[in-house]
Residue, then its C-alpha position, 0 to 999 in steps of 0.5 A: x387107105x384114109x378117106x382123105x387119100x382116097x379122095x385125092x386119088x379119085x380127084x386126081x383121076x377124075x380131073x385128068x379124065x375130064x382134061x382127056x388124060x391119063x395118071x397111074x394108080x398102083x393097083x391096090x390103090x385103086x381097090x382101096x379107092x374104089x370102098x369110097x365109091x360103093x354107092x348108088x350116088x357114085x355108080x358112075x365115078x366107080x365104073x370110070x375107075x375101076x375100067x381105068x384100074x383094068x387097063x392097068x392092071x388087067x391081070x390084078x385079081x381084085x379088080x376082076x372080082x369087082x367087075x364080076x360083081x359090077x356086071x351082076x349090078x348091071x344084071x349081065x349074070x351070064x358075062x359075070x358068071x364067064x368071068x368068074x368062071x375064066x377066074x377060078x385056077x386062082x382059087x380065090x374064095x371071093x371068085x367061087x363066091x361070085x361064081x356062085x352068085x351069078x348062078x342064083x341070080x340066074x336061077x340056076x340054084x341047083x347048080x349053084x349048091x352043087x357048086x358050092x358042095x364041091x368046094x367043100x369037098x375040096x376043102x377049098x381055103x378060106x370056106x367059111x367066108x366063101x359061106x359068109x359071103x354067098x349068104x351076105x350076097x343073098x340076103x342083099x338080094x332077098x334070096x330069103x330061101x337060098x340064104x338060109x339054106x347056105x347060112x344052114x350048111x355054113x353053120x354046119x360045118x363052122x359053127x364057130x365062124x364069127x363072120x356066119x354068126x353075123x349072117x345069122x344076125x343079119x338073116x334074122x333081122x331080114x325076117x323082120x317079122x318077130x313070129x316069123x324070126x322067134x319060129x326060125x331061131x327056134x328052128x336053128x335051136x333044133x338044129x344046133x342046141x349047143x350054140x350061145x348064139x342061137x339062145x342069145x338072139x332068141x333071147x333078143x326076140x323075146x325081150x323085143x316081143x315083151x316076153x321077158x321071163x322067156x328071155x331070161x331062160x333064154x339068156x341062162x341057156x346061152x350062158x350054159x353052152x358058152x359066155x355070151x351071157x357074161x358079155x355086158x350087153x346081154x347082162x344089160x338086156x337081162x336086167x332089162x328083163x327083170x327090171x320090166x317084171x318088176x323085180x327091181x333089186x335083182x335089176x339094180x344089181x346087175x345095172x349097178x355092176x354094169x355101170x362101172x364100164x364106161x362105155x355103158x354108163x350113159x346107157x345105163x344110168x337113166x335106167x338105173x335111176x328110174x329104177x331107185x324112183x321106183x323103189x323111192x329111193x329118191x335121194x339116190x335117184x336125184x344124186x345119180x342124175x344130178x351128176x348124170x345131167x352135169x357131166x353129159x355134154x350131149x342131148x339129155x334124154x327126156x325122161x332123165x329131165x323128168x324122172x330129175x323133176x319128180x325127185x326134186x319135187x318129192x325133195x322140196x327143191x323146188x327152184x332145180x325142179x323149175x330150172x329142170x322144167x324149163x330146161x325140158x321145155x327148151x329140148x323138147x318144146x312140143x311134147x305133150x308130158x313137157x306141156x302137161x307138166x308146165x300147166x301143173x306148175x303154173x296153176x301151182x303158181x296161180x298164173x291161170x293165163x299162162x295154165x290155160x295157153x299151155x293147156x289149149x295148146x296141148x289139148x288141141x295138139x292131142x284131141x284128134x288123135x283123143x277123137x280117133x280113139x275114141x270113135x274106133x271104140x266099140x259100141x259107146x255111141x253116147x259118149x262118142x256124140x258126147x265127145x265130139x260135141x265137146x270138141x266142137x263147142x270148145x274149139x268155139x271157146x263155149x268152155x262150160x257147154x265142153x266141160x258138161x259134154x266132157x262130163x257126161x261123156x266121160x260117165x259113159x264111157x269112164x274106161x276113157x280116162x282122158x276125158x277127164x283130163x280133157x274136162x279139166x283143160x275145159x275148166x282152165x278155159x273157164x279160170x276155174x281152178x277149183x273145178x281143175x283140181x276137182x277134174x284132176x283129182x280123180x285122173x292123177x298126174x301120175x295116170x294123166x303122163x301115162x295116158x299121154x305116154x300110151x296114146x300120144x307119144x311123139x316119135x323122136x322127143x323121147x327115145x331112152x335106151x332101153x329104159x322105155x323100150x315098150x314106147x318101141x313097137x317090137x318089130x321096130x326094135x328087133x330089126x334095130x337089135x338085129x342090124x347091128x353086127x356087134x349085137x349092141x341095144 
């Protein structure tokens, strides 16, 4: 049933109930009604519908299944469990599952497993998604235990059940911690050496926790015991892999295979043309996105904007390089590369005024953040009493007393390469663009975007996929990998 049905049929009950009337629903469209309902804003609503759907069709399987997991919902195991129990001459997978269900959810886990093994000696129809669902129900749950024991036996017996192997998935992203879920997969590798999926998701793991040469053995393992490395995600994690090695022609020549399936090619091309910069091929970069930024009628991602900048700016197209600046700084006005790049660009220009606005603007967005770092460092109580003294005295607009305590902060402690870059700030606060270019000669604007990259990110600026899955911390990334059933980055 359409969503636009659905809603009428539920209208039209809900409208009669409130005028204290009733409609007749065929069985099945209630059923089908009730998927729209499964939510925790319209427990109310489905509770209504479904006791109107018994009422008609008291006998209707489906619905007896539902309400089953309705009184689970409720925490009424016993009444649930009764019912299940009453239901079990249909021999319907859902209704052992609901049976066992309650059993867990009581406590009962012993017989819960005992139940479960007789149906596999009986051979009962459909076993592999009674396993799939008991092991769904209890990940739900947490059942962290009982559902990798169930998820275990399943795959036991139906090492082949697509439905189990998204359990799999979905138990493994329920670990959420990389050690713990790498030591699990591990452990069903043990158990099960000749299955692609094992390897492919330990494969995962090890790209989300930047072991990459690990995961490439792992990805040639899967490949070994079936086809899953030809599949174009995990080609594309391969490449990942190689490209954050370095070994960027074999990274190109998966990417660049990879990018005539359409589906892929917005994933792949920013990727790819950050692979050519790397490899200063810039002319091939710059066309890639040039035709990447024309055709994409959707929100660009700034590290496309900015990789595009740097070629025009290596090429000489200087006016593409303003015109891609600006258009940065309208989608992403307050990200602290976008800012530092405009300040670059109007001291270029010789328009100091609107340098050292820029300028002041970001160093005050990223000095508290410069301050915590620097305060939790070990030892280096000079420069720490340096940096906060320059701090202040610049917040006072006292620019050359901040630029001297910058200064000497920063010969204290020069593993602190952002000093040096909050040194030259304080020199446009002065109109001094000598002293600028003197403060910046030593902390690049290469090292300086590096620097704000590491310490400074802001969450939901910049959020390429997976050209900079490092910006992504690891556990993030594996529960996102792992959530998705389809196992797409």
């Amino acid at each position: 049933m359409k969503e636009k049905e659905a809603k009428e049929l539920i209208n039209a009950f809900l409208k009669a109930e409130e005028q204290g009337k009733s409609i007749y629903m065929d069985a099945d469209q209630v059923d089908e009604a009730l998927d729209w309902l499964e939510t925790e804003d319209t427990v109310e609503e489905y509770c209504k519908l479904l006791e109107a759907g018994l009422r008609l069709h008291p006998n209707y399987l489906p619905l007896l299944v539902r309400k089953c997991f309705h009184l689970m919902y409720e925490d009424r195991f016993e009444d649930a469990y009764d019912l299940a129990t009453s239901l079990t001459d249909s021999q319907d997978y859902e209704v052992y599952a609901a049976q066992i269900d309650s059993l867990f959810c009581m406590g009962r886990t012993e017989e819960a497993f005992r139940l479960l093994e007789q149906r596999v000696r009986e051979n009962c129809k459909d076993l592999d998604l009674l396993f799939a669902d008991v092991t769904d129900f209890l990940i739900n749950e947490k059942m962290l235990k009982a559902s990798r024991d169930v998820l275990m036996r399943g795959i036991e017996l139906f090492p082949d059940s697509l439905e189990l192997k998204e359990e799999f998935n979905d138990f493994i992203a329920l670990a959420c911690e990389l050690p713990q879920a790498i030591r699990i997969c591990k452990g069903f590798i043990n158990s099960h050496p000749y299955t692609s999926e094992g390897w492919s998701m330990l494969g995962k793991l090890q790209v989300a926790a930047q072991e990459y040469d690990k995961a490439i053995e792992s990805f040639d393992f899967a490949a070994l015991c079936g086809n899953y490395a030809e599949e174009p995600d995990a080609k594309m994690l391969k490449a990942y892999c190689h490209y954050m090695n370095g070994n960027l022609d074999e990274a190109i020549k998966i990417f660049e295979d990879l990018r005539s399936i359409p589906e892929l090619k917005d994933r792949i091309v920013p990727i790819l043309a950050e692979c050519y910069l790397k490899k200063n091929r810039i002319e091939t970069c710059y066309s890639l996105l040039r035709h990447f930024i024309d055709q994409t009628t959707f929100d660009i991602e700034l590290s496309v904007l900015l990789n595009f900048q740097t070629c025009c700016l290596i090429l000489g197209k200087w006016q593409e390089a303003e015109s891609v600046l600006e258009l940065a700084s309208e989608m992403y006005p307050t990200n602290v590369i976008v800012l530092h790049r405009r300040v670059i660009s109007y001291t270029e220009q010789n328009d100091m005024e609107k340098a050292y606005d820029l300028a002041d603007e970001m160093f005050r967005s990223i000095a508290g953040d410069g301050e915590q770092l620097i305060m939790k460092a070990e030892k280096h109580e000079e420069a720490k009493a340096l940096f906060s003294q320059a701090l202040q005295l610049y917040l006072e607009k006292d620019f050359s007393g901040s630029l001297l305590c910058f200064r000497k902060a920063y010969e204290a402690f020069p593993e602190m390469r952002i000093l040096g870059f909050f040194a030259a700030i304080a020199c446009l606060g002065m109109k001094d663009i000598e002293g600028y270019l003197r403060c910046t000669h030593d902390v690049s604007p290469e090292e300086v975007e590096s620097i704000l990259d590491k310490w400074f990110f802001e969450e939901g600026d910049d959020l390429p996929d997976p050209a900079r899955l490092t910006e992504i911390s690891p556990a993030t990334l594996a529960r996102n990998y792992l959530k998705n059933k389809n196992n797409h980055n």
